[in-house]
C-alpha positions as CSV (number, residue, x, y, z in Angstrom):
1,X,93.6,65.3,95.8
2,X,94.1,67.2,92.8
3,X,93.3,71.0,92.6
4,X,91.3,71.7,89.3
5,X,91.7,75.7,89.8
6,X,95.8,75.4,90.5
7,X,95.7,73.6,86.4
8,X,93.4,75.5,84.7
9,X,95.9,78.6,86.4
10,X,99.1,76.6,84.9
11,X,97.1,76.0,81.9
12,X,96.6,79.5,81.1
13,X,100.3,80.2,82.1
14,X,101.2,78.2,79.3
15,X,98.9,79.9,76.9
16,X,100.0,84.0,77.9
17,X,103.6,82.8,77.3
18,X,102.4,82.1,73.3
19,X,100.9,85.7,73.3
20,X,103.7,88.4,73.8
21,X,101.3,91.1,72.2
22,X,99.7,91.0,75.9
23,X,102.6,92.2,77.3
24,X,104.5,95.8,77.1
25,X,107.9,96.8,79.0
26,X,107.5,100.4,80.8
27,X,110.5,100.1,82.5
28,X,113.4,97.9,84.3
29,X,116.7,98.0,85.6
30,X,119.5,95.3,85.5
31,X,122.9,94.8,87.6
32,X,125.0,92.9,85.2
33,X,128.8,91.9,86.2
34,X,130.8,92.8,83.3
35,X,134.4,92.3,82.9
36,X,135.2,95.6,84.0
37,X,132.2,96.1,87.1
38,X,128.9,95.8,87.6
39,X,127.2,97.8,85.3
40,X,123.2,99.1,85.5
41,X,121.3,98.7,82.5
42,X,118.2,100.7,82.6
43,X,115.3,100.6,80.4
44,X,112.8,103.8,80.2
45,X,109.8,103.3,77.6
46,X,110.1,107.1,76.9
47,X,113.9,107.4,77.4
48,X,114.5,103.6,76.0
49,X,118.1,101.7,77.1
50,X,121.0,103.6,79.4
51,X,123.8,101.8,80.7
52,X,126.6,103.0,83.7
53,X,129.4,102.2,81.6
54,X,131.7,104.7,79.9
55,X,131.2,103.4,76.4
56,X,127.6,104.3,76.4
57,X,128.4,107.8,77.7
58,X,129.7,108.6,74.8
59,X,128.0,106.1,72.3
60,X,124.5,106.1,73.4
61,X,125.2,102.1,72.9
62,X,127.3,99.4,74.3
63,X,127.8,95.5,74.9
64,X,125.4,95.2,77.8
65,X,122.6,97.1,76.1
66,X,123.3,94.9,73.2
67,X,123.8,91.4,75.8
68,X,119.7,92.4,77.1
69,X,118.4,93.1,74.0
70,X,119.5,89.7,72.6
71,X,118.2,87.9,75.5
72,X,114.5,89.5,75.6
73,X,114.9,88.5,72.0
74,X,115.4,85.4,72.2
75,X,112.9,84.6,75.2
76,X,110.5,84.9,72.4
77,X,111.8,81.6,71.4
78,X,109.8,79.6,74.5
């Protein structure tokens, strides 16, 4: 038996993924494992990126801020 409601619902999946203007980060946190530890990457839509790594302490900046901001990048790509 097929259920109608379950593809229009995968149907319209397909469609929001084409339409990234819907969507808008406020906020999320990452564990990463680096080569050094596991590092937190934190985003804050007033504060923007952080990272628990001593580069960014001083820096403001560092490879995992960089690593995330690459891959939400490139999910625009799908």
């Amino acid at each position: 038996m097929e259920d109608k409601e379950l593809k229009r619902k995968i149907e319209k999946s397909k469609k929001y993924c084409n339409e990234l203007e819907r969507y808008k980060i406020k906020d999320f946190k990452v564990e990463m494992n680096s080569e050094h530890g596991i590092r937190t990457i934190k985003y804050d839509n007033e504060k923007g990126y952080t990272c628990t790594c001593d580069f960014y302490k001083t820096r403001h900046t560092c490879s995992h801020i960089m690593a995330i901001q690459n891959i939400l990048k490139n999910l625009n790509r799908f």
